[in-house]
C-alpha positions as CSV (number, residue, x, y, z in Angstrom):
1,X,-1.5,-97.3,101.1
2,X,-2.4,-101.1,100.7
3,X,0.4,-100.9,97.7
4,X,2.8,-100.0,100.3
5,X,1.5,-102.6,102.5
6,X,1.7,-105.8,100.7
7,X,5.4,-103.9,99.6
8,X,6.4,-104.1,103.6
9,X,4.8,-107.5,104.1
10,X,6.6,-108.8,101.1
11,X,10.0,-107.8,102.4
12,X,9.5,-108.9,106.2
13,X,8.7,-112.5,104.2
14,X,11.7,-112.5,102.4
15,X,13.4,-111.6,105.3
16,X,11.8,-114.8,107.2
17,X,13.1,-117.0,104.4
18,X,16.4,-116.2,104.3
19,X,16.8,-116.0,107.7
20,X,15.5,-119.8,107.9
21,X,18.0,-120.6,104.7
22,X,20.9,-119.2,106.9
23,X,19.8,-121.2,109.6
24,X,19.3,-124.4,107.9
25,X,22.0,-126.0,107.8
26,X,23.1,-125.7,111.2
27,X,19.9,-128.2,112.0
28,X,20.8,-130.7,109.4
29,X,22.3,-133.9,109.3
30,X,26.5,-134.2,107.2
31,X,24.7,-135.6,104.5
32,X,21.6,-132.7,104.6
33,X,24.0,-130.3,104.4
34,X,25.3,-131.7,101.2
35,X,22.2,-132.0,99.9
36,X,21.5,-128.5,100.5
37,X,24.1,-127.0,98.3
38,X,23.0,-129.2,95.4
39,X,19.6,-127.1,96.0
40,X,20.8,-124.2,96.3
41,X,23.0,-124.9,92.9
42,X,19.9,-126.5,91.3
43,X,17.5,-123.5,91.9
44,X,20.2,-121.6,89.7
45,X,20.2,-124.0,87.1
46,X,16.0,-123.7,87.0
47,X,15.3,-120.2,87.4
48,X,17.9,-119.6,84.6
49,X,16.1,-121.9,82.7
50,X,13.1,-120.2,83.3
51,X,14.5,-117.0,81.6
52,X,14.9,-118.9,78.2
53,X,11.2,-119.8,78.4
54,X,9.7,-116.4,78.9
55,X,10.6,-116.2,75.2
56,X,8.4,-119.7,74.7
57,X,11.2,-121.5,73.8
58,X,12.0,-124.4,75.5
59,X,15.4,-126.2,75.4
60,X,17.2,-129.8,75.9
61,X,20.8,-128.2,76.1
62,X,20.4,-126.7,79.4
63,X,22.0,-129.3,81.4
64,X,25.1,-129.7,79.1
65,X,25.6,-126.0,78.8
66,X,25.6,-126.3,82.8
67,X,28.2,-128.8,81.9
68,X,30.4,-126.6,79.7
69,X,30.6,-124.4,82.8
70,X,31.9,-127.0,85.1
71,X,34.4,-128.8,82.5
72,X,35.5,-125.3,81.6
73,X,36.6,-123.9,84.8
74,X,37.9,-127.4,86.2
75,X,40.4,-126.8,83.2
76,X,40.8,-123.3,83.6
77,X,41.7,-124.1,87.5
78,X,43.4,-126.9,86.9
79,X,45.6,-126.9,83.5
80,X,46.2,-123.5,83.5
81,X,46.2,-122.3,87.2
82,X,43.5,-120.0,87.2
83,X,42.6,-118.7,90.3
84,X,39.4,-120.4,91.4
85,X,36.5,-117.6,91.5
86,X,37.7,-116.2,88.5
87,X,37.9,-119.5,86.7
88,X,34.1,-119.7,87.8
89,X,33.0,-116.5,86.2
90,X,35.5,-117.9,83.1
91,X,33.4,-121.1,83.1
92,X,30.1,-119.0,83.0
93,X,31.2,-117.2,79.9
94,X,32.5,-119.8,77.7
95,X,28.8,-121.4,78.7
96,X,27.5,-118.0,77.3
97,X,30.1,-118.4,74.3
98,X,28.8,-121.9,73.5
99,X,25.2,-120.9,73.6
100,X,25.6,-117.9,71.2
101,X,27.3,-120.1,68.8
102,X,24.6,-122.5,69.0
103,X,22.1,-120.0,68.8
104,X,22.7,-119.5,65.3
105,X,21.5,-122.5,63.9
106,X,19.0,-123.5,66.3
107,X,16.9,-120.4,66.3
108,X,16.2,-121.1,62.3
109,X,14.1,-123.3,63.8
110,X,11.5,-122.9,66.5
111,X,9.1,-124.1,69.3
112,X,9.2,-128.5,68.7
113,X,12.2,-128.3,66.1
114,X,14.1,-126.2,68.6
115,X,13.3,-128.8,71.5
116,X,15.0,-131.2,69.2
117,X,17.4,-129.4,67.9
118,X,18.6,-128.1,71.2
119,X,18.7,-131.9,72.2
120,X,21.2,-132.5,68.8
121,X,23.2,-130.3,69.8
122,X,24.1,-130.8,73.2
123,X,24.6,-134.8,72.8
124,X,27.1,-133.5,70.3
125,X,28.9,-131.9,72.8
126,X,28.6,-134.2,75.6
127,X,30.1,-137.3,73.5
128,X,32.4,-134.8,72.6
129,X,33.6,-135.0,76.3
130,X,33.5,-138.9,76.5
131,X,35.2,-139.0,73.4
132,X,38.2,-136.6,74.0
133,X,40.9,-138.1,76.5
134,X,42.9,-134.9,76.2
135,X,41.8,-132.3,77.6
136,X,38.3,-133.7,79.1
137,X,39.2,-136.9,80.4
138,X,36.8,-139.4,78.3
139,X,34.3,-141.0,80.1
140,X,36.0,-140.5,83.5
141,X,36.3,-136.6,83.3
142,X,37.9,-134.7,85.1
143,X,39.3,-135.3,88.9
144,X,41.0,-133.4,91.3
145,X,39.8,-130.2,90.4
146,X,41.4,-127.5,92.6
147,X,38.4,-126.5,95.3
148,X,37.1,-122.3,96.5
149,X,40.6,-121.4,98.4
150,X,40.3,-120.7,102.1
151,X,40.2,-116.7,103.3
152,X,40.7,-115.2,106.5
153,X,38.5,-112.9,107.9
154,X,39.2,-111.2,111.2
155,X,41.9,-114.1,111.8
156,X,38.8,-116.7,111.6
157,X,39.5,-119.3,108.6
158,X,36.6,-120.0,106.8
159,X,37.3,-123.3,104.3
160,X,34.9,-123.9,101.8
161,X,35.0,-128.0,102.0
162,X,33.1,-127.8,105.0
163,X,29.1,-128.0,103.4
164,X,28.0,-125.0,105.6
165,X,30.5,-122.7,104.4
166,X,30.4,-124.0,100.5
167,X,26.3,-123.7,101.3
168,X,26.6,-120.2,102.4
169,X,29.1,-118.9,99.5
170,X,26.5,-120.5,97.1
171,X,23.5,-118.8,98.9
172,X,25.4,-115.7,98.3
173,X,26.1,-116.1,94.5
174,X,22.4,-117.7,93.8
175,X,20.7,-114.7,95.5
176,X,22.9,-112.0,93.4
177,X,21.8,-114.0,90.1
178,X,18.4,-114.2,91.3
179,X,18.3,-110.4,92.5
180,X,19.9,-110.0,88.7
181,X,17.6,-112.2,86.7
182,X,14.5,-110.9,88.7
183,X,15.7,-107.1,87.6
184,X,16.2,-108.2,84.1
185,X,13.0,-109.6,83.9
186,X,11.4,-106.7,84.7
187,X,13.6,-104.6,82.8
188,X,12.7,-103.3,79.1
189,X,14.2,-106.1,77.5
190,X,12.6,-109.0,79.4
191,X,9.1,-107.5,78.8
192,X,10.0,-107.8,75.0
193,X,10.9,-111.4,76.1
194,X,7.2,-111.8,77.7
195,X,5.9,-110.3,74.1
196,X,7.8,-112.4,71.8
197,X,6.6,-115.3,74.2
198,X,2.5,-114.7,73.7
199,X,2.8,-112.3,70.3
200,X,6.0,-113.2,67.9
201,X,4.3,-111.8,64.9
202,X,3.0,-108.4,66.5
203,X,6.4,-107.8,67.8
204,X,8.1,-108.3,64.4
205,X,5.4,-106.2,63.0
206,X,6.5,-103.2,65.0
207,X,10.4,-104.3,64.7
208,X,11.0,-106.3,66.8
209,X,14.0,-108.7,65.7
210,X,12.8,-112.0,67.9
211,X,16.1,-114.2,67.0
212,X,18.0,-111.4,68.6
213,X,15.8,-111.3,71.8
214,X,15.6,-115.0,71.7
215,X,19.6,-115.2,71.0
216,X,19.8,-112.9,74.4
217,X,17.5,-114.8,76.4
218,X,19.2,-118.1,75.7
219,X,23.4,-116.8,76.5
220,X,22.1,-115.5,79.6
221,X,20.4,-118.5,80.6
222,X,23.5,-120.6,79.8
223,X,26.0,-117.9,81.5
224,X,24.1,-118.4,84.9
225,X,23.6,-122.5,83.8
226,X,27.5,-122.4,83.5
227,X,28.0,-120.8,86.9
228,X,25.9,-123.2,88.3
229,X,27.5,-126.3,86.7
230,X,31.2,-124.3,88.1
231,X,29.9,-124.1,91.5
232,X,29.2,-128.0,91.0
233,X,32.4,-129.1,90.1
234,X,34.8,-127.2,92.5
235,X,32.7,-128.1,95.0
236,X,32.7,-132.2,94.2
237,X,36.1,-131.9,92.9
238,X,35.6,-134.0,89.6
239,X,33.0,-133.7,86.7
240,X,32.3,-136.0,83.9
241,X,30.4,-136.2,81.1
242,X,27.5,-138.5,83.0
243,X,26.3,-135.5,85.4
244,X,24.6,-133.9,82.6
245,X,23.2,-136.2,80.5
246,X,19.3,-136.4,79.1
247,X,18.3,-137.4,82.1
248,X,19.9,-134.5,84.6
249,X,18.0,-132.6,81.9
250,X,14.5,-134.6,82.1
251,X,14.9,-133.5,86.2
252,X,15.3,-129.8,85.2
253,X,12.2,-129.7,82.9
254,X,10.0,-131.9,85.7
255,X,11.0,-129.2,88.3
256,X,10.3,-126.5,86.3
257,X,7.1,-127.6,84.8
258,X,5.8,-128.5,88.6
259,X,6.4,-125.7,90.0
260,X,5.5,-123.2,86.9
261,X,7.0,-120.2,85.4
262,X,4.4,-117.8,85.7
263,X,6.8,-116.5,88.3
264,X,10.3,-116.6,89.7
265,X,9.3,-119.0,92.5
266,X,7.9,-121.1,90.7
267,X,10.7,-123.2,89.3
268,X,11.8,-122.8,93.1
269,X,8.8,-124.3,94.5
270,X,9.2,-127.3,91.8
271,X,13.2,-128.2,92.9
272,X,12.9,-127.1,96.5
273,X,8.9,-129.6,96.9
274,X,10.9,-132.6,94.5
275,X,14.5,-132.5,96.3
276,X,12.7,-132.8,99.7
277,X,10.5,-136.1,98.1
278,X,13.8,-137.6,96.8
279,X,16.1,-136.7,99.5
280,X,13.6,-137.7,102.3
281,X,10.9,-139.5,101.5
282,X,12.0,-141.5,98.9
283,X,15.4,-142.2,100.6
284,X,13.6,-142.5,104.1
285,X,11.4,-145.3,102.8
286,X,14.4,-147.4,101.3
287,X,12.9,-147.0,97.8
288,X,15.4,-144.5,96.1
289,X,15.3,-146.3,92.7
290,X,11.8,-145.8,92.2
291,X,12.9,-142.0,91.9
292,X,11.4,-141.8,87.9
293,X,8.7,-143.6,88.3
294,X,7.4,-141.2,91.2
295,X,8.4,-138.0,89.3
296,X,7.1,-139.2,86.2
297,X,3.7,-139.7,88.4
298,X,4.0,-135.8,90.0
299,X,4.6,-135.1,86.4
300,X,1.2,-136.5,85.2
301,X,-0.3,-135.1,88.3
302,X,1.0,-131.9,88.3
303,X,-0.6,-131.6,84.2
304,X,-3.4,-132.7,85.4
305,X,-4.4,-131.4,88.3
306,X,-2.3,-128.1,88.6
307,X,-1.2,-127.1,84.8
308,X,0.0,-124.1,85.9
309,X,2.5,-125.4,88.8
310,X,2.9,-125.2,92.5
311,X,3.1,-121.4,92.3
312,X,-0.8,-121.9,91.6
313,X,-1.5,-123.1,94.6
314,X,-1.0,-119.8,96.9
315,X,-3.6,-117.7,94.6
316,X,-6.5,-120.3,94.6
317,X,-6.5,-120.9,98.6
318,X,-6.7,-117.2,98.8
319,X,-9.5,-116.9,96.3
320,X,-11.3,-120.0,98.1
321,X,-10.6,-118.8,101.1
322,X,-12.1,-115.1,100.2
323,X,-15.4,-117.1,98.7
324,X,-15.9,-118.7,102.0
325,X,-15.7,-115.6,103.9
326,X,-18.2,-114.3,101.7
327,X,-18.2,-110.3,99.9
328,X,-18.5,-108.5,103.1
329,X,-15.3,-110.7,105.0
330,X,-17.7,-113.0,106.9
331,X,-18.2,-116.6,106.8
């Protein structure tokens, strides 16, 4: 009964949430709209990160296989005239594509080496994209990229350059790879991830093949990194090889770690709690530039004072909360 309780109250929260997110935008500034599709896109790009570290691996390529996403369905789109959502779901794969090949060198090594490794390797590809005029565009990248076509729906036109309707399509596509990577989590093959994370050797002792779990883990992470980094280009219109550098990737780690990744919404809280300190505070007080050295500061905070993230937070006021009521529910 209580199981079906917290089940129903669960839901009606949910429910509160996303009615708020569909809400949102229509109370926000031009420029608050904008910055709520880069959240949106950005709570893709961490809670797909996320996935790679149930397997306790943690990686620096992230951000530039976001990157081969966007640069591969820009030229998809716009060299070869690929429609635009399929050139999106194109872009994902050859993100998935790039990963596997990686995979096979980089899981040889593990935990520190990998962090480096994974690092190596994605610089490699990045300069590739500032060194290559033809077909990426060298240091400028790639412009005009062709943008989500217009549809009609009961003779209303929706256009996806307006911010509220490009925040809306992206709502839509983060929530299916969130109801996806939630479901795969939780699936067979994403408890082996949680084993291999906390017991590598037990699983291999009772066959488990880890660089084949870990291998799955990390393609799926990149596919939904790629769709992310194709939802960033067609809605920007260019991409160059400067979005995703190091430190694009230093962000993702910092939101990821603040928040935590005991749970889904962790990474969430971390990008959702930083974007509004950037976006607003920071920008509200003039003092934009200082943007490190405060999120190197939360950083150092957060380790601190809450190692295991924002998503902390909500289980220690309740357990406070029940000590100060006492056993019997009185103060």
């Amino acid at each position: 009964m209580r199981r079906a309780h917290h089940g129903w109250r669960f839901r009606a929260t949910l429910a509160g949430i996303y009615a708020a997110l569909v809400a949102m935008p229509h109370l926000l500034s031009f420029s608050q709209k904008e910055i709520a599709v880069f959240l949106v896109i950005n709570v893709l790009v961490v809670v797909s990160y996320r996935l790679l570290t149930l397997t306790g691996e943690w990686s620096l390529a992230h951000a530039v296989l976001m990157g081969v996403g966007a640069y591969a369905s820009a030229l998809l789109a716009k060299r070869l005239g690929v429609p635009v959502p399929p050139a999106m779901l194109l872009g994902a794969a050859a993100a998935a594509l790039v990963a596997w090949v990686l995979s096979f060198p980089l899981f040889r090594m593990k935990a520190f080496y990998f962090l480096i490794g994974s690092f190596a390797a994605g610089e490699i590809i990045r300069l590739c994209w500032k060194r290559f005029r033809e077909p990426f565009g060298g240091p400028k990248g790639i412009k005009l990229i062709p943008s989500v076509p217009d549809v009609e729906i009961g003779g209303l036109e929706i256009a996806f350059f307006d911010p509220v309707n490009y925040y809306y399509l992206c709502l839509a596509v983060v929530t299916l790879s969130l109801v996806v990577l939630h479901r795969l989590e939780h699936s067979r093959i994403g408890l082996t991830f949680h084993a291999i994370h906390w017991q590598d050797r037990l699983a291999e002792s009772v066959g488990v093949d880890t660089r084949r779990y870990r291998t799955i883990a990390f393609v799926i992470a990149s596919f939904f990194a790629g769709l992310a980094g194709a939802l960033l280009a067609h809605y920007l219109g260019t991409v160059n090889p400067n979005q995703f550098d190091v430190e694009a990737m230093v962000y993702v780690l910092i939101w990821v770690i603040v928040g935590g990744t005991a749970t889904i919404y962790g990474p969430i809280l971390g990008v959702a709690a930083l974007t509004v300190v950037n976006e607003i505070v920071l920008r509200g007080l003039g003092v934009d530039q200082a943007r490190p050295l405060v999120y190197g500061a939360i950083l150092i905070a957060s380790i601190l004072f809450l190692p295991d993230g924002l998503e902390s937070l909500g289980p220690k006021m309740k357990r406070a909360f029940a000590r100060i009521r006492g056993p019997h529910g009185q103060p």
